[in-house]
Each structure stands twice: as C-alpha cells, then as structure tokens.
ZAMARGU-4260 file (C-alpha; in steps of 0.2 Angstrom, whole numbers, plus 5000, padded with zeros to 4 digits):
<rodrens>
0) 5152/4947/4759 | 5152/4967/4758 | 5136/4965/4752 | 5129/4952/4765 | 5135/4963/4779
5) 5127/4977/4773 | 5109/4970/4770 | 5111/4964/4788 | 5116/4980/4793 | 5099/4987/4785
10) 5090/4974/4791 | 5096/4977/4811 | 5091/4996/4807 | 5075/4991/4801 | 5071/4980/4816
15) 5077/4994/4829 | 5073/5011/4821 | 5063/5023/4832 | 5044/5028/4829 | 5043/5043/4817
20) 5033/5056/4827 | 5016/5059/4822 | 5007/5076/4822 | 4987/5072/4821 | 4980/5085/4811
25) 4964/5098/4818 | 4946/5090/4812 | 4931/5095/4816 | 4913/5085/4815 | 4902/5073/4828
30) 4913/5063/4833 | 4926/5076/4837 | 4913/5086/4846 | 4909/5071/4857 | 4926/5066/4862
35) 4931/5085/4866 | 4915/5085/4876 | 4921/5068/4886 | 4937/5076/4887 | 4931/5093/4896
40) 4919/5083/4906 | 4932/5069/4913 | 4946/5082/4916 | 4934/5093/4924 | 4925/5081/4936
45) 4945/5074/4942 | 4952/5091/4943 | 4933/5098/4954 | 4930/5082/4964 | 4941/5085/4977
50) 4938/5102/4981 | 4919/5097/4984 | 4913/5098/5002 | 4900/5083/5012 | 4896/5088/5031
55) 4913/5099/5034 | 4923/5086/5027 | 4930/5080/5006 | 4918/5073/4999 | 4929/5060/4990
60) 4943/5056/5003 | 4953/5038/5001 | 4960/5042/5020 | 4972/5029/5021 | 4984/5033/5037
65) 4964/5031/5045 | 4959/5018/5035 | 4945/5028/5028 | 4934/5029/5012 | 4923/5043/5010
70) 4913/5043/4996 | 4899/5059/4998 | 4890/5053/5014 | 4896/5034/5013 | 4912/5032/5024
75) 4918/5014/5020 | 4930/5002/5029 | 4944/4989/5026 | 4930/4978/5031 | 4919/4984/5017
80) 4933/4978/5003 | 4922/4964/4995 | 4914/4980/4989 | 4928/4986/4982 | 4930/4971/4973
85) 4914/4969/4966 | 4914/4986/4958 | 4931/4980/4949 | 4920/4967/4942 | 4908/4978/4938
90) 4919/4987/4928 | 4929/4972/4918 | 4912/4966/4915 | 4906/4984/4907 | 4922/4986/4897
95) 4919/4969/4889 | 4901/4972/4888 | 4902/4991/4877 | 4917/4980/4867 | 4907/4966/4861
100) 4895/4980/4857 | 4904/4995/4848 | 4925/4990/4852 | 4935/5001/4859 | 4926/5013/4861
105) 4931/5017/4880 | 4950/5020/4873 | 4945/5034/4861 | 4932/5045/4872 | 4935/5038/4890
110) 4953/5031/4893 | 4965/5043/4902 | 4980/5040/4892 | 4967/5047/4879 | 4959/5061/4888
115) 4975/5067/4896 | 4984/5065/4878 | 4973/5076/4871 | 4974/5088/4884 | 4991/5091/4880
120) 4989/5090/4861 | 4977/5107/4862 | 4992/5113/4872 | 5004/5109/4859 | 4990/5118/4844
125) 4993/5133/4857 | 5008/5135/4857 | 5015/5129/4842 | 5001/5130/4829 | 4993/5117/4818
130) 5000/5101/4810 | 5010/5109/4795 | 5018/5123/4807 | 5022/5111/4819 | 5029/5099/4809
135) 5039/5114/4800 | 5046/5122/4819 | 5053/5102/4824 | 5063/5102/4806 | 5069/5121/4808
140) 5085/5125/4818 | 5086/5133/4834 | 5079/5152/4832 | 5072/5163/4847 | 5054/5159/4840
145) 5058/5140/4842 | 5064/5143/4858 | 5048/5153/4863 | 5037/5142/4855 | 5045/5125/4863
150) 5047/5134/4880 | 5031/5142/4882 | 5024/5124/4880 | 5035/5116/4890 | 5029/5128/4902
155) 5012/5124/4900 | 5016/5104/4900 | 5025/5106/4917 | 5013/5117/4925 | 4999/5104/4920
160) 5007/5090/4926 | 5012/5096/4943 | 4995/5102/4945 | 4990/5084/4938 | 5000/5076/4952
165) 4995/5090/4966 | 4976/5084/4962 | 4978/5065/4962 | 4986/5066/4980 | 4972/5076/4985
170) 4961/5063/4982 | 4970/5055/4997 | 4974/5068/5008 | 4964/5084/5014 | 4967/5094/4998
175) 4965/5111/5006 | 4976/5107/5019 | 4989/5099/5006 | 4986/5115/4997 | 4991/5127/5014
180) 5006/5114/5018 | 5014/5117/4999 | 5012/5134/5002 | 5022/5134/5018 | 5034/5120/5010
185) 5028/5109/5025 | 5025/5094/5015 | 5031/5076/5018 | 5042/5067/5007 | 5030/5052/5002
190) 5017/5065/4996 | 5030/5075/4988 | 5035/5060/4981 | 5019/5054/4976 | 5014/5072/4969
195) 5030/5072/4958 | 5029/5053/4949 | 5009/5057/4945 | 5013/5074/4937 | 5029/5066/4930
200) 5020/5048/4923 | 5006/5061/4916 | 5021/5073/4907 | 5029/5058/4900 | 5014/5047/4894
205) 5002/5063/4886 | 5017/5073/4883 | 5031/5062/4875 | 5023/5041/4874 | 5007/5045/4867
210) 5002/5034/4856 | 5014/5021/4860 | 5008/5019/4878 | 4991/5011/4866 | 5001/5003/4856
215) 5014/4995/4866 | 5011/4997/4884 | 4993/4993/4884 | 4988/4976/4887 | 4969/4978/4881
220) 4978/4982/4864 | 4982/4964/4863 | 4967/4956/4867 | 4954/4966/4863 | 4950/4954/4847
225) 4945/4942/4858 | 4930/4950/4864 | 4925/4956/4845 | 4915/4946/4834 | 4909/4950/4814
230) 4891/4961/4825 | 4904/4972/4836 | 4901/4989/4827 | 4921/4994/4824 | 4925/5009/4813
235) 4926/5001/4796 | 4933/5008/4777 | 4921/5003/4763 | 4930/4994/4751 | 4921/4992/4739
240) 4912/5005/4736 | 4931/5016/4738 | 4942/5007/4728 | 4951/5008/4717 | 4956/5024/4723
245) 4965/5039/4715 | 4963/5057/4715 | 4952/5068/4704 | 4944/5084/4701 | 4927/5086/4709
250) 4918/5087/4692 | 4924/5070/4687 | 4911/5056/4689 | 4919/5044/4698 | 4911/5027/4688
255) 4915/5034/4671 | 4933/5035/4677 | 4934/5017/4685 | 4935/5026/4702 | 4928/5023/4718
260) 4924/5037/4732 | 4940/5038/4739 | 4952/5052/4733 | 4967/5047/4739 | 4970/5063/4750
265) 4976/5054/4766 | 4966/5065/4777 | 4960/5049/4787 | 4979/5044/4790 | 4985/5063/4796
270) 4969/5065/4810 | 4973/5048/4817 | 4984/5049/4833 | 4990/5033/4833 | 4995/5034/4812
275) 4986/5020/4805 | 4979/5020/4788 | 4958/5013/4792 | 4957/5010/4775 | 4971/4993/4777
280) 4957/4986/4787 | 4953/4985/4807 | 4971/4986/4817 | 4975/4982/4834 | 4981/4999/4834
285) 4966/5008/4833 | 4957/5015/4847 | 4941/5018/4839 | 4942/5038/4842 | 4933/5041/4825
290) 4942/5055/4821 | 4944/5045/4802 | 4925/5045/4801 | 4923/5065/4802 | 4939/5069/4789
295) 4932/5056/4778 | 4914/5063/4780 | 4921/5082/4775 | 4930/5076/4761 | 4915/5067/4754
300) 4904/5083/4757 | 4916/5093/4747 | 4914/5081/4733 | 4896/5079/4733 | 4898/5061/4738
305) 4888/5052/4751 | 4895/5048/4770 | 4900/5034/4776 | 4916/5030/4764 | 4922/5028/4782
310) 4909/5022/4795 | 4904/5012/4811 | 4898/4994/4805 | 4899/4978/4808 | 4908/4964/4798
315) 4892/4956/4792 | 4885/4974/4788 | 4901/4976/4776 | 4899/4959/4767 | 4879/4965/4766
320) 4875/4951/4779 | 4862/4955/4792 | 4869/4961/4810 | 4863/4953/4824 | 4865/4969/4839
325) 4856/4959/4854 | 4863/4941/4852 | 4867/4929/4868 | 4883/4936/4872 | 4877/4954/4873
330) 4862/4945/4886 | 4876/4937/4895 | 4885/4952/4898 | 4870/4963/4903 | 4863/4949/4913
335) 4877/4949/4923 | 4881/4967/4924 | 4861/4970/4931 | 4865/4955/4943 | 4880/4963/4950
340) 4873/4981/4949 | 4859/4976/4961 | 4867/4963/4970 | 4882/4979/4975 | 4867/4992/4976
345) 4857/4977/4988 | 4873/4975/5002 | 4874/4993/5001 | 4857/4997/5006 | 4860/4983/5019
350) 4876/4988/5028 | 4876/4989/5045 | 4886/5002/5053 | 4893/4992/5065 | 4903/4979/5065
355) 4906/4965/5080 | 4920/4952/5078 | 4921/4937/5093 | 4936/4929/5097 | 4936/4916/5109
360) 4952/4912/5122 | 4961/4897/5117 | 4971/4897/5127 | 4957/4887/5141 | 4944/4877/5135
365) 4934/4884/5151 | 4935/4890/5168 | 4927/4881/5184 | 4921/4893/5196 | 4914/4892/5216
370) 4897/4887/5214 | 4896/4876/5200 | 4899/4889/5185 | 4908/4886/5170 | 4915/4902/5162
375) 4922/4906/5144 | 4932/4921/5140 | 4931/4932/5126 | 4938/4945/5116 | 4925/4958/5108
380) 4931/4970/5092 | 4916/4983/5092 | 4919/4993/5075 | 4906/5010/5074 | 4908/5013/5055
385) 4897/5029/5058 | 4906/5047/5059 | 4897/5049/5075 | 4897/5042/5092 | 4885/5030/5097
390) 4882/5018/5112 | 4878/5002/5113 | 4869/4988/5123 | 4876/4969/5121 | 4868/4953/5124
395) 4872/4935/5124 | 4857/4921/5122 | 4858/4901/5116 | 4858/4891/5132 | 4848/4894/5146
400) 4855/4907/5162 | 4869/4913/5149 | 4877/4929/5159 | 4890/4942/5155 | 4902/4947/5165
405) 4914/4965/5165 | 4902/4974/5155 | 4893/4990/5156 | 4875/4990/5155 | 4879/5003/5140
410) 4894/5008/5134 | 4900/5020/5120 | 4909/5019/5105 | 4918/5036/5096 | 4911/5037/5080
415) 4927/5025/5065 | 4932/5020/5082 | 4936/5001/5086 | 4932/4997/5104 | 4941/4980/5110
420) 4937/4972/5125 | 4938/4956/5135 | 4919/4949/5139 | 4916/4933/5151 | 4900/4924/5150
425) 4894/4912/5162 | 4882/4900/5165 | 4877/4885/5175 | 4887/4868/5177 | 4870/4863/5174
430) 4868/4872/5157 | 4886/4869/5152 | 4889/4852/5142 | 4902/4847/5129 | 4900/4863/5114
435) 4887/4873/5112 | 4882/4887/5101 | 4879/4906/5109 | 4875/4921/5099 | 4881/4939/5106
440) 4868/4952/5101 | 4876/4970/5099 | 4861/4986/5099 | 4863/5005/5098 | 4853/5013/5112
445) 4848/5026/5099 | 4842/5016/5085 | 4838/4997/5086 | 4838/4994/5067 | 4857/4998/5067
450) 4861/4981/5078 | 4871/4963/5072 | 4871/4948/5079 | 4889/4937/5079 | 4889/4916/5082
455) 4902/4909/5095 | 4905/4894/5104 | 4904/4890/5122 | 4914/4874/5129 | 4908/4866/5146
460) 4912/4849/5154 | 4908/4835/5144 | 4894/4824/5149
</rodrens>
C-alpha cells in the first residue's frame, strides 16, 4: 500500500511539476541575422509610428472618443468598418497562405510574442551574460553581484515595458500631448490604466511566459497542422543521413565508424527558445525560428561536414520524393488573396467622402396640404468624411414636379461633421399615387465628383 501511494504520489508530481526554465543559447548565422533584422525593424516602426506627423496631425491616430481613423492622409469612419474587416481577412488568409508554403514562419520572425521576447532576451545577455553565466547567477545564492545583475535588468524590463504600454496608447491618443500630460501627472485613469496592463502583459509574456505563451496560450499552436501538408517547407532533421548519432573527434570518418553526421553535441536543443529537440521530428512546439539550422550548420563546418544536417524541406524532399511548391492550394490561396487585395484597394480608390443616410417619418404615411399637395417628411444624416469644410447642394428627382422644402439652396457641412436635418418634399396630388421611388442627390459646390446618390420612398393616396 506504501508503495502504491507512493507511485501515485510520483505520478501526481509528474503530471503537475512546473516547466524547467530554459536559457536559449547566443548563435550567430542567416537565419539569426534575419530575425534580428525583423526584430529591429518591427520594434522600430511601433515604437517611430506614432511620433510621425501628416498635415499637422499623427499620422496613425485610432481617435476613438471622435470616432476617427487616421491612417497617413486617409481619415476613416465607423461607416468604413466593412474595410476593417476585409483587411482581417486579408490577413487570416495571408497567415494560411505563407503556412501552406513555409509553416510557421510568421511566429519565428513576425509574431510579437517573439519579437518582444527577444527584446528582452538581449536584455537579459546585457545584464546577465550568456547561457552558462546565467544559468550559473539563478543557481548561486544571493550576493551583491546577483543583486546588481537581477536589478539592473529588472530595471531595464520595467522601463521597456512602461515605455511599451506609453507607446501603444499613443496610437490612440495624441502622443505628444500624452507625452505633456504624464509629465504634469494630468492623465486619466483609463489611459493610465490602459498604459499600465500593455507595459505589464508585455513584462509578463516577454519577460517571464515566454515560451509558454507558444506553447500553451497560443491557439495557432494547435492547429497549425491542419494547414501543413508533406510540400509545406518546415524546418526538418535528416535522419538518415544523421543517425545513428554519437560524438567523435574531427579526424574520425564518420562511415568507417558506423556514424552518421550528427555529433551529439545538443547545440540544436540549447539555441531553441521554446526547448525542443528538432531532431524527434517536426513538434507543435516549434515556431520555425531556425535558430537549430545555423547551430547545426556551424557544428558541421567545424567538422568539415556538409550543411543541411538540419534544414528547410519538405516531407516528400525527406523521403526523396518530388516537391510540388505551386500546387492548387497555394493557387487558391493567392487567388484569393489578389481578389481581396484589389477588391480593398478598388473600394478604397472609390470611396466617397460623404456619406447621405435617408430616413423616412413613420410616423404619417403623408401629409395632405391646401392645394392639392401631398407631402412626405424626412430625416437627412449628411456625414463630410473629409478634414475640411465643404458645402453642399441637395436634390431630389423620380416623379415628376418633386420639391424640397426647409432647405438651403447650399449649405455647409464642418469638415468629420454629421449634419442632421429634417427635409420635406412635395409634389402634386396629381404626381402622387400609391409608393413611389425618389432618389435624393447630395453635390459639393466645389467638386461635383465628390457627390452620392441615396434611394427612398415616397407614399401618396392610392389610386
């Protein structure tokens, strides 16, 4: 019975013990290169965006008291969401389109959990030193160099995480003025707020979750496999050409030993950030950073052995099967992305700056006046998406001796300003005969390209 509850106590542990840490090691290579260069380039267009001027205004500004998007010299509206979502589908279409061709590639150069991750690793380096010294300070007790190591990164982790959370509400408030109002500690609570859960969910998930944001949290984690098949290019161990694998001197050839390329010296395991071994095959875990590739790569130059041990393929490059690159999924995918692409790119170039909204009075079906004239109330939204004032003309045509009623020959509208007003239109009993179609026709003075034409309904007497 000892023995049983003891097993069961081990087996409980097991289940329930916490991840060990892992301290990815320092590499150099292409690979590296490249996603130090992604890294830089990301971080350095969300931390430079904001500060970047458009016509005395931010140039990217989501204004959301005002309801305003300003994106360089497009200002969009609420009305202008269908936009919003078509770029979302854009860009779910994109990541399964560069998954079906090369995996995950976007977690391991583009993802923020993995740009912002690594940003705080190179802090960690600075601080603390490379693997082996770090791994040596978290096992050594408490000493003032401990102390000055841990605190000086510490430091550095806070300090880019508040600046981390200042920049993302900038992208939503006026960040030079956000900047003047910290300053003076004339902030409100719900950017304070906001400020302090961004820098804090960026010091928790780069600082601390890491790699268990990829592996747990993430959902694409999970169902990436899905959108793989034996032509997506995956990072990939050559077994047979490695194994059976075991460590020897450089001047030992490898076939007369009955060994394959692979020496056994872990390198591939101790650069990975999320701790997997590549060479027990492709793992949900991975996020396709590559890392592996370049310390495999320098071991096998060391030992005068070719590339590639580790490497980019495809399954039926592995298996010495032709690989199929453009096949009818990939034409799918880019089909559809090039019909989004230009269907966005064709509304955008076709959006009218104004928007006219016609709502007809239910409460009367229509109005008999002196002189035999029916009348119909309305209720116009005039919306000027343009920053500047403009004004306008306004029209109503479909049955014949159509009127209008308490409206200016012109009348202006402040430029993002929504103009509401009530319209009558009036017509002959004559004209007027059960439900008729009418079209009101709004026109800026200044530039009769920018115009739209809105379908309504006028009721008269029925025959």
């Amino acid at each position: 019975m000892a023995a049983q509850a003891k097993n069961k106590g081990a087996a409980e542990g097991s289940l329930y013990q916490s991840a060990a840490k892992i301290y990815p090691r320092e590499i150099g290579g292409k690979f590296a290169n490249l996603s130090r260069l992604a890294t830089v380039t990301l971080l350095g267009l969300f931390y430079i965006v904001p500060w970047l001027m458009w016509d005395d205004r931010q140039a990217i500004l989501f204004d959301m008291p005002a309801r305003k998007f300003y994106l360089l010299g497009l200002t969009l509206w609420p009305q202008d969401f269908p936009f919003l979502a078509l770029l979302l589908i854009i860009a779910a279409l994109s990541l399964f389109f560069f998954t079906a061709l090369a995996g995950r590639l976007f977690c391991g150069f583009a993802c923020p959990q993995t740009v912002w991750t690594e940003a705080f690793i190179w802090m960690e380096q600075l601080t603390e030193g490379t693997r082996s010294q770090r791994m040596k300070l978290d096992k050594a007790p408490w000493s003032l160099n401990k102390l000055r190591r841990k605190g000086s990164k510490q430091l550095l982790w806070i300090t880019f995480s508040l600046w981390t959370g200042f920049t993302f509400v900038g992208f939503f408030v006026p960040i030079r003025q956000l900047g003047i109002d910290v300053v003076a500690f004339n902030i409100g609570g719900w950017t304070l707020f906001w400020m302090f859960f961004y820098g804090f969910a960026t010091y928790g998930n780069a600082g601390y979750m890491r790699e268990q944001v990829c592996k747990y949290m993430c959902p694409y984690a999970r169902f990436q496999s899905a959108m793989f098949d034996k032509d997506t290019l995956i990072i990939s161990y050559d077994e047979k050409r490695g194994e059976p694998r075991g460590g020897r001197k450089r001047s030992v050839d490898p076939k007369q030993a009955g060994l394959g390329d692979c020496i056994d010296c872990k390198l591939c395991v101790q650069v990975c950030p999320t701790g997997i071994d590549i060479r027990d095959g492709l793992q949900y875990e991975c996020i396709a950073c590559a890392a592996c590739i370049d310390a495999c790569d320098s071991i096998m130059d060391k030992m005068n052995y070719p590339r590639g041990l580790v490497r980019y393929s495809t399954e039926h490059a592995m298996n010495s099967e032709s690989t199929r690159v453009f096949r009818p999924r990939m034409f799918v995918y880019g089909a559809l992305l090039l019909v989004l692409v230009g269907g966005l790119l064709t509304a955008m170039a076709s959006r009218t700056p104004v928007l006219l909204d016609v709502i007809r009075d239910r409460n009367s079906l229509y109005r008999e006046l002196p002189g035999d004239v029916i009348e119909n109330i309305y209720t116009l939204k005039i919306i000027n998406q343009s920053n500047d004032a403009r004004q306008f003309r306004l029209s109503v045509e479909g049955i014949p001796g159509l009127t209008l009623d308490g409206v200016a020959d012109q009348f202006s509208v402040e430029g993002g300003g929504v103009l509401s007003m009530p319209v009558r239109v009036r017509t002959n009993r004559d004209n007027a005969y059960g439900i008729m179609n009418i079209t009101f026709n709004l026109s800026a003075t200044d530039d009769e390209s920018v115009s739209v034409i809105e379908d309504s309904r006028f009721l008269g007497p029925t025959p």
